[in-house]
N, C-alpha and C positions, 0 to 999 in steps of 0.2 A: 263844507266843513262838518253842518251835522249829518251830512250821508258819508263821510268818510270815518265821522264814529261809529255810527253802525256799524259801517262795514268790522269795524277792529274791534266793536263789542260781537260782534258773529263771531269773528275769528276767536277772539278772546274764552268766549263761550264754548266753542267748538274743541279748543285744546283741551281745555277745561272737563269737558266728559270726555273724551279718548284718555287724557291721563286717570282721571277715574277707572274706565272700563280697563283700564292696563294692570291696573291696581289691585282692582277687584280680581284681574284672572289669574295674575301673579298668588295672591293672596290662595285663591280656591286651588294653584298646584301644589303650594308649600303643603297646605294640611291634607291631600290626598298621600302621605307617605305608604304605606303599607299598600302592597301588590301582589300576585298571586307566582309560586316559582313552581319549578318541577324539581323535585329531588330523587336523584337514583342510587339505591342500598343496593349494591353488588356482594353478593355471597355465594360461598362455595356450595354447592348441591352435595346435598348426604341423602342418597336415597335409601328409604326403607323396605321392607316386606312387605309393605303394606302398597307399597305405590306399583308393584310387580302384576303386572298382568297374568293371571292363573289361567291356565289351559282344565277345563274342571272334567276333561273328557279324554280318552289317548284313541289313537285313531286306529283304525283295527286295518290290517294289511293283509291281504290274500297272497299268500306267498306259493301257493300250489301250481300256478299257472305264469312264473315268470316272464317264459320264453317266448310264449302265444301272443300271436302280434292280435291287433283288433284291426275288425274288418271298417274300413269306412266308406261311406256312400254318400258321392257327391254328383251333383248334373251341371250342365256347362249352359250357358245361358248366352246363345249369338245375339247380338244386337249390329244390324246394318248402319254400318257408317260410310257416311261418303267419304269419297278421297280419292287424287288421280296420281297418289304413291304404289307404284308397284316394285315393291323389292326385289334386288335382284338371289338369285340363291345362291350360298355359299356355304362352304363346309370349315367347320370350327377346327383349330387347330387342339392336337391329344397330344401329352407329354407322354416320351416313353418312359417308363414305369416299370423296373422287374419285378414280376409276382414275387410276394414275398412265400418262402418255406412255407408246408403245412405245418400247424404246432399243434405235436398230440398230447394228450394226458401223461401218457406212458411209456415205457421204452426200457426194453432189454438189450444187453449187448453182452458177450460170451468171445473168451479169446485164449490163444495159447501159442507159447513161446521158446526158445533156446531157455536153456536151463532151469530145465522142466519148471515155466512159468505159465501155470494157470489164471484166469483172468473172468471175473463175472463184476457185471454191474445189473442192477432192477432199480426201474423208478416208479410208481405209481401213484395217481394223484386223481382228486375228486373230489367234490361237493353235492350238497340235496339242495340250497340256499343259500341264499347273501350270507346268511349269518354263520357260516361253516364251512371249511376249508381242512382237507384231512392228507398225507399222503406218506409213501415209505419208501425210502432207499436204504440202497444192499450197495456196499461197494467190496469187492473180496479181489485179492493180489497177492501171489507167493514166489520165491523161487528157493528153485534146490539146485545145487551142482555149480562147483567152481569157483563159487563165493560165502562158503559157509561159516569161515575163518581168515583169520590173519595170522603168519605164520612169520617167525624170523629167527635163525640159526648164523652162529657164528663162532669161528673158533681160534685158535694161535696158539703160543710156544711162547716162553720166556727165559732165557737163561741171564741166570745174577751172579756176578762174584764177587766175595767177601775173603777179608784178611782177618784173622784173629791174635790183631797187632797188641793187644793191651796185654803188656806186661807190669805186672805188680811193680810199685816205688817201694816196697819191705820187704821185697828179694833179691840179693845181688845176684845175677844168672852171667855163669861164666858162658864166654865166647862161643867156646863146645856146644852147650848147651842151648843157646837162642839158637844157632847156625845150622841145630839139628831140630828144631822141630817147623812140621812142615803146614805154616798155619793155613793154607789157602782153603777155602769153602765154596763153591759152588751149588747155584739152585737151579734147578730145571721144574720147569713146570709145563704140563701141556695141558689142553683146555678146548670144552666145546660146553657151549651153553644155547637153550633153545625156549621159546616162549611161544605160545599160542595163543590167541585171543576169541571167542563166539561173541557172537553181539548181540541174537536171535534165543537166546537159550538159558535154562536155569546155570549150566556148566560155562561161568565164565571166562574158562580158560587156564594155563597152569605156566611154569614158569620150570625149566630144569637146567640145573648147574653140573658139569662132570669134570675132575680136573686129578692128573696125575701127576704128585710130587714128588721128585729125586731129589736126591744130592750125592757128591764124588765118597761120601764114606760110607755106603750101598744102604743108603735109607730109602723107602719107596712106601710113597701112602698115596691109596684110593679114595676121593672123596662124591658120594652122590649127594644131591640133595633137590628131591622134586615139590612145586609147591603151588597143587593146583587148589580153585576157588568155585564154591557152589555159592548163587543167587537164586532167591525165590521169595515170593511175597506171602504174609498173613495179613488178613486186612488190609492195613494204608499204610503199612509198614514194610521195610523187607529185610530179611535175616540173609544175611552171606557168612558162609562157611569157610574159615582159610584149612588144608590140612597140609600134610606136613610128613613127608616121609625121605629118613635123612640114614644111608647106609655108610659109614668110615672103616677104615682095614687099614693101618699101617704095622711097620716092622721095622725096630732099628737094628742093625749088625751085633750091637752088643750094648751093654750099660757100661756106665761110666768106672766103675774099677775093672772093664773087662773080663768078668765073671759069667757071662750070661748075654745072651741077645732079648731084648725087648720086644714082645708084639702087641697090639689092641684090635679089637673090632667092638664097632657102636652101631647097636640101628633101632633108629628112632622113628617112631609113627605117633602123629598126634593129630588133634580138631579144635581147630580155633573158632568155634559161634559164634556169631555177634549180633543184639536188635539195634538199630540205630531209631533214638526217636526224636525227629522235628518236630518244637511246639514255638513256632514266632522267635523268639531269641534264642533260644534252650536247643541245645543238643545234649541228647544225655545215647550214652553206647554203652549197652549189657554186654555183657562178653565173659568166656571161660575160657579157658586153654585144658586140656585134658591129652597128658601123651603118657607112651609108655617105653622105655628105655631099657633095650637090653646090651648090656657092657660084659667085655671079658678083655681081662686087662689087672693092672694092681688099684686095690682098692676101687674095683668097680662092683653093680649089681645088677641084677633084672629087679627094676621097680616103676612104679605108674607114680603120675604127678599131675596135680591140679594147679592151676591157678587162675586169681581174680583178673580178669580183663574190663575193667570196668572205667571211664572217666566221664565229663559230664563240662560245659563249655556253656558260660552264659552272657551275652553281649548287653553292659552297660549302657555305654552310648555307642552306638553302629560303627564300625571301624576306628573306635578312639580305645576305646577298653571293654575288653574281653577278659573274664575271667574264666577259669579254666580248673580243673582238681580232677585225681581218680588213683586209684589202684593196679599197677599191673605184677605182672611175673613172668618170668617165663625161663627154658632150660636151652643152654647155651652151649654149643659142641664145639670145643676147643680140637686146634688139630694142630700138627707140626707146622703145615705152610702160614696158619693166623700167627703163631708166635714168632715166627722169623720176618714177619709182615712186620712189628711192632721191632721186636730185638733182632738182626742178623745174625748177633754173635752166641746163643745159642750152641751149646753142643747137640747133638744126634744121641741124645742118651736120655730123651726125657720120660716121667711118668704122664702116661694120660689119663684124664679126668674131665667130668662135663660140671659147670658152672652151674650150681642148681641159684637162679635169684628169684627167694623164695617169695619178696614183694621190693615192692618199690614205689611210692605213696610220695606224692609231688602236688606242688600248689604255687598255680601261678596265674600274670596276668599279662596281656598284649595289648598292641594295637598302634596307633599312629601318633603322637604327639602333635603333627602337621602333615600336610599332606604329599611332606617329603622325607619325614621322620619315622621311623620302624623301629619298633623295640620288644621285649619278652624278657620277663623277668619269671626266673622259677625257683621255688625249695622244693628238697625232698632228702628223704627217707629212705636206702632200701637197706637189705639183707641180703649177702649171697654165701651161701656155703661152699665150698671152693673154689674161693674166687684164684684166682693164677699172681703172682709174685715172681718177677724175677730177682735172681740170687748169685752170687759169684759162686763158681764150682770151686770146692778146695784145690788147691795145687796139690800134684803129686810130685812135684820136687822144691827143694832148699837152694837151687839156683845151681848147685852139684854134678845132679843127676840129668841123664836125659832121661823124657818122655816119651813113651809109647806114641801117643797118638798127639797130635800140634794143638787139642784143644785142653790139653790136660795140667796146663804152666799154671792153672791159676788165670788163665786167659779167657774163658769162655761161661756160658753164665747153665743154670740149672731154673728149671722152675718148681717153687713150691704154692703149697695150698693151704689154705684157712678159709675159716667162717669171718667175714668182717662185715658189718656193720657202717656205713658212708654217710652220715650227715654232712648238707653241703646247698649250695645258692647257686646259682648261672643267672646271666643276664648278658643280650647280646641286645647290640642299637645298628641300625643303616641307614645312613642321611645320602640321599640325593640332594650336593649340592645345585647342580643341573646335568642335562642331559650328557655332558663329558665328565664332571667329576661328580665320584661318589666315594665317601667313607662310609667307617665302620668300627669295630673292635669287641670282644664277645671276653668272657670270663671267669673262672668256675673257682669254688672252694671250696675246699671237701675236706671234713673231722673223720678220721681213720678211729675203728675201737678192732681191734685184733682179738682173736680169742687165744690163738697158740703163739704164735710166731710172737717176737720179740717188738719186732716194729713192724710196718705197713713195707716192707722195703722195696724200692724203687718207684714210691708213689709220691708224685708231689703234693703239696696243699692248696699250692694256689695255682694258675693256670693266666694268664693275658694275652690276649691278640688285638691288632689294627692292624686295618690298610686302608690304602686310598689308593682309587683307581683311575686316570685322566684316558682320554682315548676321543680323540676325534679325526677329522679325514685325514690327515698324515701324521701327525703327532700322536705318542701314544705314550705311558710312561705308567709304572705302580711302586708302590713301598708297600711290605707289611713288618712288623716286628710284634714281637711274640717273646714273653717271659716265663720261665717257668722255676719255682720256686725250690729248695731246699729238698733232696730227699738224703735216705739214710742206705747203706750197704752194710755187708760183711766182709773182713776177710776173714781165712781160713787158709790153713797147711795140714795135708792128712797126719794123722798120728804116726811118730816115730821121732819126727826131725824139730820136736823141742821148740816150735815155734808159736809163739801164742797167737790167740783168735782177738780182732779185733772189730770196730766197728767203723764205719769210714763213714763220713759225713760230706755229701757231693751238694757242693755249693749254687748256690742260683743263679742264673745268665736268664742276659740279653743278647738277642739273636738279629738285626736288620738286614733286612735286603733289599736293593734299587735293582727296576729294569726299566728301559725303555728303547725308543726307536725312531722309525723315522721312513714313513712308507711313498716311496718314489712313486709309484705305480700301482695298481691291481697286481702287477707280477716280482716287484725287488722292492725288496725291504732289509734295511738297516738296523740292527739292536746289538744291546749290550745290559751286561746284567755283573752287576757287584751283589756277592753273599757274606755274610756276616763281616760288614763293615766298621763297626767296633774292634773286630781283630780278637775279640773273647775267647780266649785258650780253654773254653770251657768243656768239661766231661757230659756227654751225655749219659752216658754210663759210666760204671766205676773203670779206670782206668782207658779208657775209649777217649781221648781227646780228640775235638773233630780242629781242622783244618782252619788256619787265622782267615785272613780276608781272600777272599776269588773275586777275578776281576775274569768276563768272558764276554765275548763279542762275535759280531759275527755277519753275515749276506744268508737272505734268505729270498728264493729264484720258486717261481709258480709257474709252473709251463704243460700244455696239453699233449699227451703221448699221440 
């Protein structure tokens, strides 16, 4: 019993200092807190000038002896090794390889050709060192003969016939009298025209017009008119030259009371300069006109004429708006075939006269609203001293008598002359709706100031056109209509037959027209065409009533001879 308390006083004891020593070590980790860490600051590197390794010396190069290989000096050093390897011998296999070309510095080459073509090339080329490189080429090539021009000539005939159907509504004309007069009019005209082009040269080329006009009441006029163009440069600019030499010779059978026969001759030479200057947006064109006109004829003269050629274009925004302004003039050679161009019914009894347009002073602006929208809008100003007027001829009969000649009833028109003065606007638009359909429509208004003559007569004020055009692989189809406004006439009855002068006021129409079609093939095609489908009983001239509605159709066949 008391060796069994020992024993549990040992034990006893024993736990006793181990919970102690637990205690105690417990105790000495709590207050070791603080220990030692590593911490890493990561920053971006800014190096300076100062961290930069300086070279304090440049290394000097012998540049005199490039090419000079250096000699080197080596010995071979055997050392005996054993070994009971004896290679056998063989021969290494060689790609074949074509030499390449020798490549020389230089080289000339010398040649000549058909149409008498000369031919030189030089190249030369060289260096002293790395740091130089020098060389010069010659390239020269010409030819002459068979291509020095572009050349094209063309000619034909046209004959026209007109009726001098308009008889006055303020003359009763007995039976007798229409039945005898003989209105029919014929136009003959023959024609060759020729143009030339250089393409190598200051002499750009020239342009000639030659055309001879008849008609069945023995009127016969010669018309030349040649119009070549000189280029060449000043500095960074180039000057082109238009000129301008224009020979006329007609002759009517007689004047219009049958008193006398009419003749004229006009010949005209003139030089049109012009500087054209590109500066980034700005176009601006210097130009004069300088000719000199000699006329023999009524109321003609020998006299020289200047005028301003000058306008000037400057782009806002690039293909959206363009603006535009300038000054021009110039002398205008009226002939019997121009006027029968515009009016048919013309009698063969006219006076001739050149349109002096002394200026003509415009301001406008263009460009795209979209990039399927086209437009131009312009004002202007000019002045022309005889400018041309058509006029009704007085009748030489009271509806009684007969006529000499079929254009003499009161039927057929006279041209007269003034000085007038045209203030006035145009504006035209063209929308591509897509690649088949596209309209349009354009439009002019013009303030007439007369100096002699009473009214502006046979001038209208205002002016309107559209159309629309459809066209794709077989379908095809257009409209345009077109209005033209108010103008003023005369009549007249010569003296004798008590009839007073009046003034006639020719009312304003609208004009429509439909076509289209219908294409079977590359060779047969179907169309049909209605004109003035309103049915508008309207005058285009004073008593000239044109035709109600036409309706025309048709087969049209494409085949190789």
């Amino acid at each position: 019993m008391i060796k069994y308390n020992k024993q549990m006083k040992k034990h006893i004891l024993t736990f006793i200092l181990s919970l102690v020593a637990i205690t105690a070590f417990s105790q000495k980790k709590q207050r070791d807190t603080l220990g030692t860490e590593v911490i890493n600051v990561v920053k971006s590197y800014s190096p300076t000038v100062s961290d930069a390794f300086k070279i304090k010396s440049s290394p000097i190069i012998d540049t005199t002896a490039l090419n000079v290989k250096k000699n080197i000096s080596y010995n071979i050093n055997s050392v005996p090794v054993a070994s009971t390897f004896t290679p056998a011998k063989g021969k290494a296999k060689v790609l074949r390889v074509n030499p390449s070309p020798p490549v020389y510095d230089n080289y000339f080459s010398v040649g000549f050709g058909n149409f008498k073509t000369p031919g030189v090339e030089f190249f030369a080329h060289g260096s002293s060192n790395r740091y130089n490189d020098f060389g010069l080429f010659i390239d020269y090539i010409s030819s002459k003969g068979g291509r020095d021009f572009y050349w094209q000539v063309d000619g034909g005939a046209n004959l026209s016939k007109n009726n001098w159907y308009g008889l006055s509504d303020f003359i009763t004309y007995n039976k007798n009298v229409i039945k005898a007069i003989e209105e029919r009019q014929d136009f003959t005209n023959v024609y060759v025209n020729g143009r030339i082009d250089y393409k190598e040269s200051f002499f750009k080329g020239a342009s000639v017009k030659a055309n001879r006009f008849t008609d069945n009441a023995g009127t016969a006029e010669i018309h030349f008119l040649a119009r070549p163009k000189i280029e060449f440069p000043i500095t960074s600019e180039l000057i082109n030259v238009d000129a301008r030499v224009e020979f006329l010779r007609g002759e009517f059978s007689r004047n219009y009371e049958n008193t006398d026969d009419l003749s004229y001759t006009f010949f005209n030479v003139g030089l049109n300069p012009n500087l054209e200057i590109l500066q980034n947006n700005l176009t601006v064109n210097l130009g004069v006109k300088l000719l000199y006109s000699a006329g023999k004829g009524s109321g003609n003269e020998n006299k020289g004429y200047y005028y301003p050629n000058v306008w000037a274009s400057y782009k806002l925004i690039d293909e959206v708006v363009t603006v535009y302004a300038g000054v021009t003039g110039d002398l205008h050679q009226n002939s019997f075939k121009s006027y029968t161009n515009k009016n048919p019914y013309v009698s063969p009894t006219l006076l001739m006269r050149n349109t002096d347009e002394q200026y003509n002073i415009f301001l406008g602006v263009k460009g795209k609203l979209a990039s399927n929208i086209f437009y131009n809008l312009k004002g202007f100003y000019k002045n022309e001293k005889d400018k041309p007027m058509y006029l009704l001829n007085p009748s030489m009969t009271d509806g009684n008598n007969i006529v000499a000649f079929g254009y003499q009833a009161g039927n057929s028109f006279n041209v007269v002359y003034d000085t007038v003065k045209t203030a006035g606007a145009s504006g035209e638009i063209s929308i591509d709706l897509s690649k088949q359909l596209k309209i349009g429509g354009a439009g002019t208004l013009n303030v007439y100031d007369v100096k002699t003559e009473k009214r502006p007569w046979n001038l209208p004020a205002l002016e309107v056109s559209a159309f629309a055009n459809y066209n794709n692989q077989n379908w095809f189809a257009g409209a345009n209509v077109f209005y033209v406004g108010s103008r003023k006439d005369r009549f007249s009855v010569v003296d004798g037959f008590g009839i007073p002068d009046r003034e006639i006021q020719l009312g304003d129409y609208i004009d429509l027209n439909l076509n289209g079609g219908y294409r079977f093939n590359e060779k047969l095609t179907v169309f049909a065409r209605a004109n003035n489908i309103l049915s508008s009983d309207y005058q285009k001239y004073a008593n000239f009533y044109v035709q109600g509605l036409q309706i025309f159709g048709g087969l049209t066949y494409k085949f190789d001879l």
